[in-house]
BADRENDREN-907316 format. One record per residue (C-alpha): z, y, x. Coordinates in steps of 0.05 Angstrom, whole numbers, padded with zeros to 5 digits, always signed. Example, Ala and Ser with C-alpha at 12.3 -4.5 7.8 and 13.67 -1.06 7.14 Angstrom:
<atoms>
+00156-00090+00246
+00143-00021+00273
</atoms>
This chain:
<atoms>
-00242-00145-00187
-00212-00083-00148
-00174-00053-00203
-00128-00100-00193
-00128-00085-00120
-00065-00044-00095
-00077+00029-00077
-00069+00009+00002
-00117-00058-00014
-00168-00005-00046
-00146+00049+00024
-00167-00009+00075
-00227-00029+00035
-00254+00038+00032
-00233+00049+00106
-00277-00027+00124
-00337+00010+00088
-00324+00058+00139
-00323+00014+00203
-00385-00015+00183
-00414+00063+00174
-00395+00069+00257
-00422+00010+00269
-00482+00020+00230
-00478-00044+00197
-00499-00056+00121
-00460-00113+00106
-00386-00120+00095
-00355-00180+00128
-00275-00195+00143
-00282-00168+00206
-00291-00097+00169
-00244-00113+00130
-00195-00129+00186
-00202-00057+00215
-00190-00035+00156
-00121-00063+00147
-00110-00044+00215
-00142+00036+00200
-00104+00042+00139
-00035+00019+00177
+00019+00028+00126
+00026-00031+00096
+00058-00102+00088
-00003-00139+00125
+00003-00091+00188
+00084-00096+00179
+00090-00170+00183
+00038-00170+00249
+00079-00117+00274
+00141-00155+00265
+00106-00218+00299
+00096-00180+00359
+00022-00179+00346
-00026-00108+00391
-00051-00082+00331
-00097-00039+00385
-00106-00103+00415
-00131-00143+00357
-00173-00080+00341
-00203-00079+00410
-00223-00146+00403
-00249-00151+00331
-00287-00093+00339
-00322-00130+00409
-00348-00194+00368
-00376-00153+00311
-00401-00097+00357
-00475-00125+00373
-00477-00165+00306
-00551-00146+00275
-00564-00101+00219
-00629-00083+00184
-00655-00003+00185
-00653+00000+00112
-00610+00058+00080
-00536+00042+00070
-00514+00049-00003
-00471-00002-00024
-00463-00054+00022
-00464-00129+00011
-00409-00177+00010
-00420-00231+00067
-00406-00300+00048
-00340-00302+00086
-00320-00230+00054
-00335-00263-00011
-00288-00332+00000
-00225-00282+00025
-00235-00244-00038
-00232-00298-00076
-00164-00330-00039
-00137-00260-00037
-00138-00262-00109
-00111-00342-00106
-00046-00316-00069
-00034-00268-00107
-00026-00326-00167
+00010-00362-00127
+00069-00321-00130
+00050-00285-00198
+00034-00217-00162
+00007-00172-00219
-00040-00131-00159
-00078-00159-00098
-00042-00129-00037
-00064-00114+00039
-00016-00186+00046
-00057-00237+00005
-00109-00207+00036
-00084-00223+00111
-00069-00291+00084
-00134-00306+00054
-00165-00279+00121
-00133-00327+00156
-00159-00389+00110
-00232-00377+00122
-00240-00394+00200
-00312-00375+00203
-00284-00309+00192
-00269-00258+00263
-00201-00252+00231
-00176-00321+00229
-00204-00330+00305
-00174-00268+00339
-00108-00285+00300
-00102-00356+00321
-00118-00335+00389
-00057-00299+00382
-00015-00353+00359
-00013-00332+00295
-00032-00385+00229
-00024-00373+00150
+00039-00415+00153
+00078-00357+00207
+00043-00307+00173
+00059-00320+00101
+00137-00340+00117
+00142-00266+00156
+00105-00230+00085
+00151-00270+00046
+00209-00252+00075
+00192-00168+00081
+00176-00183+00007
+00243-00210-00016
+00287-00178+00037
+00266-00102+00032
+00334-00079+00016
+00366-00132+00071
+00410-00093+00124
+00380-00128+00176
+00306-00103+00156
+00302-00034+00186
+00269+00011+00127
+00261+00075+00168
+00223+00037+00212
+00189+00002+00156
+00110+00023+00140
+00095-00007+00077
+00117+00022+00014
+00160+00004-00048
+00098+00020-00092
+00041-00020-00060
+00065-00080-00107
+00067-00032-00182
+00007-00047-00204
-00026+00015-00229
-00039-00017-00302
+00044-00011-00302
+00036+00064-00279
-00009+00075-00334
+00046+00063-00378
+00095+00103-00352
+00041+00162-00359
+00044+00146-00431
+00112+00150-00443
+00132+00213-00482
+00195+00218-00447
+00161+00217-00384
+00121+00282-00402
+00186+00317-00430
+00216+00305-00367
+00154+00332-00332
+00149+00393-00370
+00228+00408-00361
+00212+00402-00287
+00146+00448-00292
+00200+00497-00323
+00246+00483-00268
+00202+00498-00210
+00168+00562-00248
+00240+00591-00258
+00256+00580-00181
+00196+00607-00155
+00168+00538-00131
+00083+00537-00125
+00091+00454-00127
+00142+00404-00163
+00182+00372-00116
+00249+00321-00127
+00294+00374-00140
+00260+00396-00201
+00250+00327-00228
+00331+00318-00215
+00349+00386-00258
+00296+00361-00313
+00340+00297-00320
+00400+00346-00321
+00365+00383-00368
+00359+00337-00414
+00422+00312-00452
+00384+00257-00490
+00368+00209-00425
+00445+00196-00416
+00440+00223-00337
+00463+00292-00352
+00524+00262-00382
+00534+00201-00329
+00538+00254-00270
+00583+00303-00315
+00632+00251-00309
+00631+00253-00228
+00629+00329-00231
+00569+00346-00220
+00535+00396-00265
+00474+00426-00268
+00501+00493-00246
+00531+00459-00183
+00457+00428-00169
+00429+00506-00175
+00477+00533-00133
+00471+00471-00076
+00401+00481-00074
+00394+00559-00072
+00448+00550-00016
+00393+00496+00022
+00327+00548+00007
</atoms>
């Protein structure tokens, strides 16, 4: 089921396996999972707490007391089983994201399903808080559809504009032909300017470089060339 999982759901799962490495537990339950979220930080789940005033330390703190003295067995970790309650927001994670015909599972449906299974430490230390899947999923909602809204502060914001591409659409780009002529003009780019690494600069004179895309032409028309780019960014070295 995780390849469908966002790079940042796949981050905070790996970072749960973690938690329950320092607490030396070989199970994985939503509490893990919930420092996890909380580890991995840069994401829509930890946004839209964030934005409902929510202690993220706080919440930690707490979640990390009623799992603390929870009792494990001395057998060697490898991989660790699924509690019941790990299994069910799995499950609903995967539900929401249907729900609004999400092509990847992201850190939010996984908040929201955390907060439909109340055995779950999750749910508890949430509600405790004031917080319900009802608050929760109109805040996700509306960070969802209002990234580019003036009133949502994207300097600020933590979660990315590629936690909801799911990676099989990546793939495709990857196999795009024009994608690798682009990439080898801006290989070419950054050799010629003495560059060890490709950065946006040499992506933005492969495009130049390239009359067939249109861009080189488009930009012609404001004036800008590529021998103006050189010379702009030789002048910013």
């Amino acid at each position: 089921m995780q390849e469908r999982f966002s790079d940042r759901a796949r981050h905070a799962l790996a970072l749960a396996n973690r938690e329950a490495t320092d607490l030396k537990h070989n199970f994985l339950a939503p509490a893990h999972l919930m420092l996890g979220l909380i580890a991995e930080g840069a994401c829509v789940a930890t946004e839209a707490l964030r934005m409902l005033d929510v202690d993220l330390e706080e919440v930690r703190a707490t979640v990390r007391k009623h799992i603390s003295n929870k009792q494990t067995s001395d057998e060697s970790f490898g991989r660790r089983s699924h509690t019941k309650e790990m299994k069910d927001v799995i499950s609903l994670a995967i539900e929401e994201a249907r729900k609004y015909n999400h092509r990847y599972v992201g850190t939010e449906h996984i908040m929201l399903a955390m907060l439909q299974v109340p055995e779950g430490v999750p749910a508890t230390v949430l509600k405790e808080r004031g917080i319900n899947v009802d608050t929760l999923r109109e805040k996700t909602m509306g960070i969802l559809l209002n990234t580019q809204d003036a009133g949502h502060d994207l300097a600020h914001s933590r979660h990315g504009d590629f936690e909801w591409v799911h990676q099989q659409e990546l793939a495709k780009a990857f196999r795009s032909s024009t994608f690798w002529h682009t990439l080898i003009l801006a290989v070419d780019s950054a050799n010629r300017l003495g560059a060890g690494e490709i950065e946006p600069r040499h992506l933005l004179l492969a495009l130049m470089r390239d009359e067939s895309n249109g861009i080189a032409k488009l930009l012609n028309e404001k004036g800008v060339t590529i021998d103006w780019l050189r010379e702009q960014m030789a002048s910013r070295a």
